[in-house]
N, C-alpha and C positions, 0 to 999 in steps of 0.2 A: 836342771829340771827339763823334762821332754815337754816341747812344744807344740799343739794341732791348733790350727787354722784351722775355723770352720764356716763357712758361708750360711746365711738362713738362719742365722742361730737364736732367733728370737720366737721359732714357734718349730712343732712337731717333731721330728725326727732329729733335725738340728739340735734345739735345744735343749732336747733329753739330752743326744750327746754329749754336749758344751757341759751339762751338769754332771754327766756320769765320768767323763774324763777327768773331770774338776775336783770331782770326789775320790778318785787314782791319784792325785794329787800331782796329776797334768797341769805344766802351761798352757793356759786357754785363752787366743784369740778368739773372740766370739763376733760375725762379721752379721750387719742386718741394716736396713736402711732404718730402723728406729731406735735413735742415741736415747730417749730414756728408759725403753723397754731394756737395752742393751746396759744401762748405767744400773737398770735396778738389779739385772740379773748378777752384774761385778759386785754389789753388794753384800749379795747373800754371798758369795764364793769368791774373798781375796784373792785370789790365784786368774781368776778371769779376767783380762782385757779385752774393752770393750771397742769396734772397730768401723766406725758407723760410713756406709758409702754403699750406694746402686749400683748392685752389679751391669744395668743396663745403661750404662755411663761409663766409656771404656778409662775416657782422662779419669776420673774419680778412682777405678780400680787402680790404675797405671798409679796414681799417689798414695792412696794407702797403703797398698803392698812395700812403695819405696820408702814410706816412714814408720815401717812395721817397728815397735820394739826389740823384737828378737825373731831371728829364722826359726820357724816353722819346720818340725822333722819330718808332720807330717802335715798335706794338705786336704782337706773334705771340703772339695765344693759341693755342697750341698742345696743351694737355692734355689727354689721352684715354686710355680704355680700350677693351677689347673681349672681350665675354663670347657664345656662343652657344646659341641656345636648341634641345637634341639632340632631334630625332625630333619637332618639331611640337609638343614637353610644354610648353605655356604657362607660366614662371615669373616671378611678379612681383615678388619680392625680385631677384632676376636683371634685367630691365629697368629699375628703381629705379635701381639699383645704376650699370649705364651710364648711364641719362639724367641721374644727378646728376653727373656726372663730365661728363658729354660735352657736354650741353645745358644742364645749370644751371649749373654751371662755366666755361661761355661766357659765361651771362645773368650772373653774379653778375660775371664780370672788366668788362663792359661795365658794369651800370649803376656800378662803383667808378669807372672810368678816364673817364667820360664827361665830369665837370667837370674834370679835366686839360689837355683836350683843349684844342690851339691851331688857326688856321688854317695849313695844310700838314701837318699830321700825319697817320700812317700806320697804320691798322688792318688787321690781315690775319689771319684766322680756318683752321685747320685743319682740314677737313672729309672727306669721303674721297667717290672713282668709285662706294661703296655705297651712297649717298644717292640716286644718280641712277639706279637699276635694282634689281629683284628679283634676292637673292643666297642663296643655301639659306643657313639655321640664322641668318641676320640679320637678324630680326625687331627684334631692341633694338638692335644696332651701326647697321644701317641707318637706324633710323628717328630714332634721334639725330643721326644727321650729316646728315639730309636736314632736321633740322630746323633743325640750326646753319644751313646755308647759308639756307633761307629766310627765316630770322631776318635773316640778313647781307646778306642781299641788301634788305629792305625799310629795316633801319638804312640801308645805303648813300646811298638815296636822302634820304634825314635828311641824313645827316649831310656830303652834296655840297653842299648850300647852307651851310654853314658852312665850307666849303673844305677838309675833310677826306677824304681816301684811303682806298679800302678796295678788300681784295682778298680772295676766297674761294679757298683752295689746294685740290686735288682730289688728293691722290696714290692713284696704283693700287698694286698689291704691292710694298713697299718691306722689303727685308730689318731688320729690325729684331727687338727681344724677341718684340713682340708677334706678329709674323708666324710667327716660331718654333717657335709655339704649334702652326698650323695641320696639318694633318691632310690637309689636298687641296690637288691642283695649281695652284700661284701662277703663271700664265701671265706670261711680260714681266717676272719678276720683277726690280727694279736694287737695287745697293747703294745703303746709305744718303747715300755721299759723294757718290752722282750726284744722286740726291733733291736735296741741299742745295747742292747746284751750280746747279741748272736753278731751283731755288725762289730760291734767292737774286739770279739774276739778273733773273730776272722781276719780281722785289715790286723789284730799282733801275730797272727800268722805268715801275713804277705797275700791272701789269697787275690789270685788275678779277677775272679770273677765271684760275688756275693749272693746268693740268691736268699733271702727269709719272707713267707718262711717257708721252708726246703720241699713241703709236700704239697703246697698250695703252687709256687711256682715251677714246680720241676711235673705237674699236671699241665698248666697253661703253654711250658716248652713242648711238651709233647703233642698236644693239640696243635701247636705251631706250625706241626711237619705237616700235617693233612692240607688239603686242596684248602680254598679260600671259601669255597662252599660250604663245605663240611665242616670248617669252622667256627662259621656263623650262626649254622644250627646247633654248635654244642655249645657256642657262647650263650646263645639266646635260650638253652637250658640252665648253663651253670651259674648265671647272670642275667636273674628275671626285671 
């Protein structure tokens, strides 16, 4: 049976996946720092193993990966957060806080998983359309996910000579907890089952790079190219 490793897999994006791979009749590692949310989801879906550990806890990754049940074909780190920083007020407990989640929590699943790794196996990292443009109040969401991708992108190149897959997911406004949150208009916004429809078909493709969904975020790349000025005025229209 094929196996995904999935980080986050207790809410949004994650856990759609964990369920839709589950129901493909995927091996599913489902990874979250909460062992009952995680025990109930194994519940409804025999085939899911539950994998409870903080990814901002490097010892913790470093154990679970090494007492994994079975290697993983393919790996989605996926776990994240997102806090924003209101009216320009610089906080640094606040940026901390996401880059250890978003950015060290990437680097800590990667340097665990790296000796696992076989040739044909499949890495694909969670990144978001914020990384790639100036966005109001996402100074730390932003700048974490711009990091993950650059990070993934330079791994890639690594880790192609050893015959390994990697693909960097871009999702734009995806209904979810966290989107929940927000306060301003989510243009394009999709459900979560479509996210994991279009993602999942993509990463059985191999694609190196994810975008959903495709006309919401292939507008936000293209605004990307103009000045830093020019930016801000179209963001400050298309994101009231």
């Amino acid at each position: 049976m094929t196996c995904v490793l999935i980080t986050g897999a207790t809410s949004g994006i994650g856990l759609q996946l964990a369920q839709d791979y589950a129901k493909e009749d995927w091996s599913v590692l489902a990874c979250g720092r909460n062992q009952t949310q995680l025990n109930e989801l194994a519940q409804t879906y025999p085939n899911i193993t539950p994998v409870a550990f903080d990814v901002t806890d490097l010892e913790q990754v470093q154990i679970a990966f090494r007492d994994l049940p079975q290697f993983p074909d393919l790996w989605i780190l996926n776990a994240g957060t997102c806090e924003y920083i209101e009216n320009g007020n610089m906080d640094t407990a606040l940026v901390k806080r996401v880059m250890d989640v978003n950015f060290y929590g990437m680097v800590h699943c990667i340097e665990a998983l790296q000796s696992l790794l076989r040739h044909g196996d499949h890495v694909a990292v969670v990144s978001s359309i914020a990384g790639e443009m100036v966005l109001p109040q996402s100074q730390a969401y932003g700048a974490s996910k711009a990091a993950v991708s650059y990070v993934l992108n330079v791994q890639a190149a690594e880790w192609a000579k050893q015959g390994i897959t990697t693909s960097i997911i871009y999702p734009g406004f995806v209904k979810t907890p966290l989107t929940d949150k927000n306060t301003f208009d989510m243009p394009m916004m999709i459900p979560v089952e479509e996210a994991s429809r279009k993602i999942r078909k993509q990463l059985a493709k191999r694609h190196s790079h994810i975008y959903v969904p495709w006309i919401f975020t292939a507008i936000v790349r293209l605004i990307a190219l103009l000045p830093y000025a020019w930016q801000q005025k179209l963001v400050e229209k298309l994101i009231k």
